[in-house]
C-alpha positions as CSV (number, residue, x, y, z in Angstrom):
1,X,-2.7,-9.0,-7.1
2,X,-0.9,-10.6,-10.2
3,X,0.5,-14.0,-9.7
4,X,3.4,-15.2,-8.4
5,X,6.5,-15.2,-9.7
6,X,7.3,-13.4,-12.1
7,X,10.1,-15.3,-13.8
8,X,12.2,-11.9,-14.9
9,X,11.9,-11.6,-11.3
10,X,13.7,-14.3,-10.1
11,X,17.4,-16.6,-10.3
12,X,17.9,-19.8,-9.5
13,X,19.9,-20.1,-6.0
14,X,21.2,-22.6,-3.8
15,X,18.2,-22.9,-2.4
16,X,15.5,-22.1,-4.4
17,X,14.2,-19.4,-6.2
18,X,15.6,-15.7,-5.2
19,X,14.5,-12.3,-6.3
20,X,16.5,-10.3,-8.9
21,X,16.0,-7.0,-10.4
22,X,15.4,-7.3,-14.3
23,X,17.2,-6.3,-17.1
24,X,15.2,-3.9,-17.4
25,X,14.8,-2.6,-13.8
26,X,11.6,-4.0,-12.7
27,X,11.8,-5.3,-9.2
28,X,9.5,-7.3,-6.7
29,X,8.9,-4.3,-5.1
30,X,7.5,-2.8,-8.2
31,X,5.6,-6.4,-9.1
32,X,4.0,-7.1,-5.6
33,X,3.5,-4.0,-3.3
34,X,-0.3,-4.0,-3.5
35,X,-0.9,-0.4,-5.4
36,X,-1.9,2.4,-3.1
37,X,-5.2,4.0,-2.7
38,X,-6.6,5.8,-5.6
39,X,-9.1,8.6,-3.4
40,X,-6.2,11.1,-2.5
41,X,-6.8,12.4,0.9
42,X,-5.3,14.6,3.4
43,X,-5.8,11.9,6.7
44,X,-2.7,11.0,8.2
45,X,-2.2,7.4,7.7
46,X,-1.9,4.7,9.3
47,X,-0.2,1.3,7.8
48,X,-0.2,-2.3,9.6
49,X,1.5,-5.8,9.6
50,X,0.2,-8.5,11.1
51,X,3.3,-10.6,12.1
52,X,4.2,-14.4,12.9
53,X,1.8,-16.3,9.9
54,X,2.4,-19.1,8.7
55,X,3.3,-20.9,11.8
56,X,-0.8,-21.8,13.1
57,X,-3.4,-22.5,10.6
58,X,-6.2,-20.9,12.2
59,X,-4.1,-17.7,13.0
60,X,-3.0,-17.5,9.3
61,X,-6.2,-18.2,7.4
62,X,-8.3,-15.7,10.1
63,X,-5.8,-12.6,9.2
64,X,-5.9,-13.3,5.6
65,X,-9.8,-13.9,5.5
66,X,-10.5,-11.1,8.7
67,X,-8.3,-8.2,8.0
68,X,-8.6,-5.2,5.5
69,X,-6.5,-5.6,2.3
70,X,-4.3,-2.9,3.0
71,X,-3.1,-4.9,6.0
72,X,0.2,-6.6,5.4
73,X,0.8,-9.9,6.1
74,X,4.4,-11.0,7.2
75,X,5.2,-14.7,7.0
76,X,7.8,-16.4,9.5
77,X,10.8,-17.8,7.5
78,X,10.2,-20.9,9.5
79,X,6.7,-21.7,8.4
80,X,6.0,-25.0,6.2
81,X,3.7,-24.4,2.9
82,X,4.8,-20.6,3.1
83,X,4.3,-20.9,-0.9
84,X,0.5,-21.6,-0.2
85,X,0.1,-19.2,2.6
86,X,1.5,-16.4,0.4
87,X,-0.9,-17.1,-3.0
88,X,-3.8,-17.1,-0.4
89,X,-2.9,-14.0,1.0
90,X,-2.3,-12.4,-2.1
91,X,-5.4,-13.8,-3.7
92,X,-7.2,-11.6,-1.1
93,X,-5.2,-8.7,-1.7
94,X,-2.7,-8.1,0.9
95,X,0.9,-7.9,0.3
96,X,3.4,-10.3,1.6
97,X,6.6,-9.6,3.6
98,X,8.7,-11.9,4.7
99,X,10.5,-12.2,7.9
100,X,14.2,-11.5,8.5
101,X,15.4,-12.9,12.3
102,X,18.5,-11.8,13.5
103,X,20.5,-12.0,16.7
104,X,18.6,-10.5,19.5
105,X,21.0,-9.1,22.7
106,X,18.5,-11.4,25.2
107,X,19.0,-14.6,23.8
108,X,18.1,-17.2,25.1
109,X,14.7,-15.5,26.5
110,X,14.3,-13.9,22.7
111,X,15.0,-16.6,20.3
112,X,15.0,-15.5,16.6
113,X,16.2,-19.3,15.5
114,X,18.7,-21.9,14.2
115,X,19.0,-19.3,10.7
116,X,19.6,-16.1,12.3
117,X,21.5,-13.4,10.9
118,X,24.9,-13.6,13.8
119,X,26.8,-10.5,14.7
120,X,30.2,-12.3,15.2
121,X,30.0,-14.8,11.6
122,X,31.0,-12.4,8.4
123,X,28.8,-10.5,6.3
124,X,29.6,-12.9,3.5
125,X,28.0,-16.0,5.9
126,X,25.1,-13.5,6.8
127,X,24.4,-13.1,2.9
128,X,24.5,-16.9,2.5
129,X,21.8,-17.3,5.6
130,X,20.0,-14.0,4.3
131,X,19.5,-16.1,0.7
132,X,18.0,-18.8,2.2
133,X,15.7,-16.5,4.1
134,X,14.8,-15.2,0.4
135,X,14.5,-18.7,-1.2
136,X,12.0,-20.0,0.5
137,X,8.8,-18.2,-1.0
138,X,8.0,-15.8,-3.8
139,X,5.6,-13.1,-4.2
140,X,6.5,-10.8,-1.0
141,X,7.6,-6.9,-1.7
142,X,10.5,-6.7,1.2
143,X,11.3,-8.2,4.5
144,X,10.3,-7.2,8.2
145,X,13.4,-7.6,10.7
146,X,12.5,-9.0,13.4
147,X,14.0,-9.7,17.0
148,X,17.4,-8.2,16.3
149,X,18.3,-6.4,19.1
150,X,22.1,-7.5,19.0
151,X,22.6,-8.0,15.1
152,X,20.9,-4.9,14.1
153,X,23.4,-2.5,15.9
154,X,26.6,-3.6,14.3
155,X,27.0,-1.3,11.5
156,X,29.1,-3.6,8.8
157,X,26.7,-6.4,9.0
158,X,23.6,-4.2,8.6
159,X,25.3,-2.6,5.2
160,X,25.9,-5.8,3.8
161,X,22.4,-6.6,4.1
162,X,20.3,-3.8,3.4
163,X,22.9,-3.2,0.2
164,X,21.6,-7.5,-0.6
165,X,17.9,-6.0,0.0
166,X,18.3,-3.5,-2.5
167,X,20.2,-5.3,-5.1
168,X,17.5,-7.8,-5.2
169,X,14.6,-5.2,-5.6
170,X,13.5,-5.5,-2.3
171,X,12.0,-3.4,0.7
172,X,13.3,-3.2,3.9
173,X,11.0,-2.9,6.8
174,X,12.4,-2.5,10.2
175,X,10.4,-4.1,12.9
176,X,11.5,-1.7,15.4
177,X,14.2,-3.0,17.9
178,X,15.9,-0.6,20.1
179,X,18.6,1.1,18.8
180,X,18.6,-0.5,15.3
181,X,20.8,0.9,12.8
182,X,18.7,-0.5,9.8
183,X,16.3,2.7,8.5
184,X,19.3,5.3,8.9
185,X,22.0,2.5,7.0
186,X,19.0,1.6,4.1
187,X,18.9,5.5,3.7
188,X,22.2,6.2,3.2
189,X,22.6,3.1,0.8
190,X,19.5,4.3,-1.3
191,X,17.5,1.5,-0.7
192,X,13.2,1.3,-0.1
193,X,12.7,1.4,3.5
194,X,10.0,1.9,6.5
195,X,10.0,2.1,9.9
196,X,7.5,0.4,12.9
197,X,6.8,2.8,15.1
198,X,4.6,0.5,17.9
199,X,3.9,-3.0,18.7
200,X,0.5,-3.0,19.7
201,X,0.3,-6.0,21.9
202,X,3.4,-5.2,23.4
203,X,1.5,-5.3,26.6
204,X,-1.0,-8.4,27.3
205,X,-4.4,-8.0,27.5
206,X,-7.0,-5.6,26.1
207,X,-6.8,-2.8,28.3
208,X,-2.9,-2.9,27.1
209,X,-4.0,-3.2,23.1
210,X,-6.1,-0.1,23.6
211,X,-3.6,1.7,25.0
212,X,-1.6,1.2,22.1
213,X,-4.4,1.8,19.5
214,X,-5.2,5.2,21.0
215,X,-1.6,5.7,20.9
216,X,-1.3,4.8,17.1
217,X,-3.6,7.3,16.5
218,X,-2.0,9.9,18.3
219,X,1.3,9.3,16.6
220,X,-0.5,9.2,13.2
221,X,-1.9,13.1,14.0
222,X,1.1,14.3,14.9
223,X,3.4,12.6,12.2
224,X,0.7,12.3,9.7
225,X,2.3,8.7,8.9
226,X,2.8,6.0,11.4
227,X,3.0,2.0,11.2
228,X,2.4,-0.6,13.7
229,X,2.5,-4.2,13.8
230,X,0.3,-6.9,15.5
231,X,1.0,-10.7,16.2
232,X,-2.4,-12.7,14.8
233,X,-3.4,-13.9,18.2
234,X,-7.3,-14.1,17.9
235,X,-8.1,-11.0,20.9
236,X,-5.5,-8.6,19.0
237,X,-7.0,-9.9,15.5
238,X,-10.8,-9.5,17.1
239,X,-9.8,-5.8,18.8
240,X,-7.8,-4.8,15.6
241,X,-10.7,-5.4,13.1
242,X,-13.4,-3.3,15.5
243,X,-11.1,-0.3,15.4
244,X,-10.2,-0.6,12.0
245,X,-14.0,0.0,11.4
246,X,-13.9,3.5,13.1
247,X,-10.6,4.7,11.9
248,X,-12.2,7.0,9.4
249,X,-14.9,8.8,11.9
250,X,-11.5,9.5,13.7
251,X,-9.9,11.4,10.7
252,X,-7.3,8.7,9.8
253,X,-6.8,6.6,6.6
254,X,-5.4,2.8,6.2
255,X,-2.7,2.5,3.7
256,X,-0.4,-0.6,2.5
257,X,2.8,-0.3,4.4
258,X,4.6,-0.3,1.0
259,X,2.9,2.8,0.1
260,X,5.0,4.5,2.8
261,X,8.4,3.8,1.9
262,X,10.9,6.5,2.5
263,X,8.3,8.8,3.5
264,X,9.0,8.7,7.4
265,X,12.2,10.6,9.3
266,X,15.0,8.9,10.3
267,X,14.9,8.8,14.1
């Protein structure tokens, strides 16, 4: 994938370095999605993010090195040397998201951090937090919320966001909290936008990961697109890898998450 960044791409900001669209309308969405499959097919498919890298070396470097190319990598905002992590992972071919923690309703038990987008601060102080989110790497294509349980279900500050997201030429991935308003807000406001569907290690264990797998591939059949994220602990990373290998005897096709924006009903 071409290097990153592209300096039409990009603005100085407090910070660091944030994404911009260009004059011309180019956008990192349009630099650093990794392109989608060239065989056209039929399949449903099936996209997947691997969550939580940059946090554990071992973790980081065995999803970049270990997983399919299509597999998205999403880097916590929090991770030191994210600027590394990210060339690495786009020198193998994945593409980059980066994540977005906001306020979850079971804080202290769910923790998204010190820089979390808050429900009861303004949009404009959410903006400021949200650009130091963006500052602190290049190269990625969108951002994956995460935790968000609270934050994600007040309207106004969702808006502001999502409307930031798009200005800037990015993607917004919503990483699935209940009751989040993000997919239905970044469709009415236009912007590039996807939707996970499962967590498969929601449930510990391997019986509870191929639970989820065989559910994945239900959902894909039925919906013909369907995307599921997967922290990088080594038994999901060792299970995940195995099925990956058999998705095609089952009728189903990987795809980068990017190549399924707006392409899934707003639930």
């Amino acid at each position: 994938l071409v290097e990153a960044p592209l300096m039409p791409l990009v603005e100085q900001g407090e910070h660091g370095l944030l994404p911009k669209t260009s004059p011309e309308g180019d956008t990192s969405f349009d630099a650093y999605a990794r392109p989608e499959p060239t065989q056209k097919s039929d399949d449903p498919k099936i996209a997947l993010i691997v969550t939580g890298l940059g946090m554990s070396r071992a973790a980081t470097e065995a999803a970049i090195a270990g997983m399919p190319a299509d597999v998205a990598l999403s880097m916590n905002v929090y991770a030191r040397g994210l600027d590394f992590w990210v060339k690495g992972a786009r020198g193998a071919g994945h593409e980059v998201l980066l994540e977005m923690p906001s306020e979850s309703s079971d804080f202290p038990f769910s923790d998204p951090g010190p820089n979390a987008l808050k429900s009861l601060v303004s949009p404009d102080e959410n903006i400021k937090q949200l650009e130091w989110m963006l500052s602190k790497t290049t190269g990625y294509f969108g951002v994956l919320s995460v935790y968000g349980s609270k934050f994600l279900t007040v309207e106004e500050q969702v808006k502001a966001v999502i409307e930031t997201l798009k200005k800037r030429g990015l993607m917004y991935v919503d990483g699935g909290a209940e009751d989040s308003l993000g997919t239905r807000v970044a469709y009415q406001v236009g912007a590039k936008w996807a939707s996970v569907e499962l967590t498969l290690d929601v449930a510990p264990g391997r019986v509870g990961l191929d639970l989820q797998l065989q559910a994945l591939e239900a959902l894909a059949k039925k919906r013909t697109v369907a995307i599921a994220r997967v922290s990088a602990n080594p038994m999901a990373m060792e299970k995940l890898s195995a099925w990956l290998k058999t998705i095609g005897e089952k009728g189903l096709i990987l795809v980068p998450v990017s190549s399924l924006a707006n392409k899934q009903l707003i639930r």
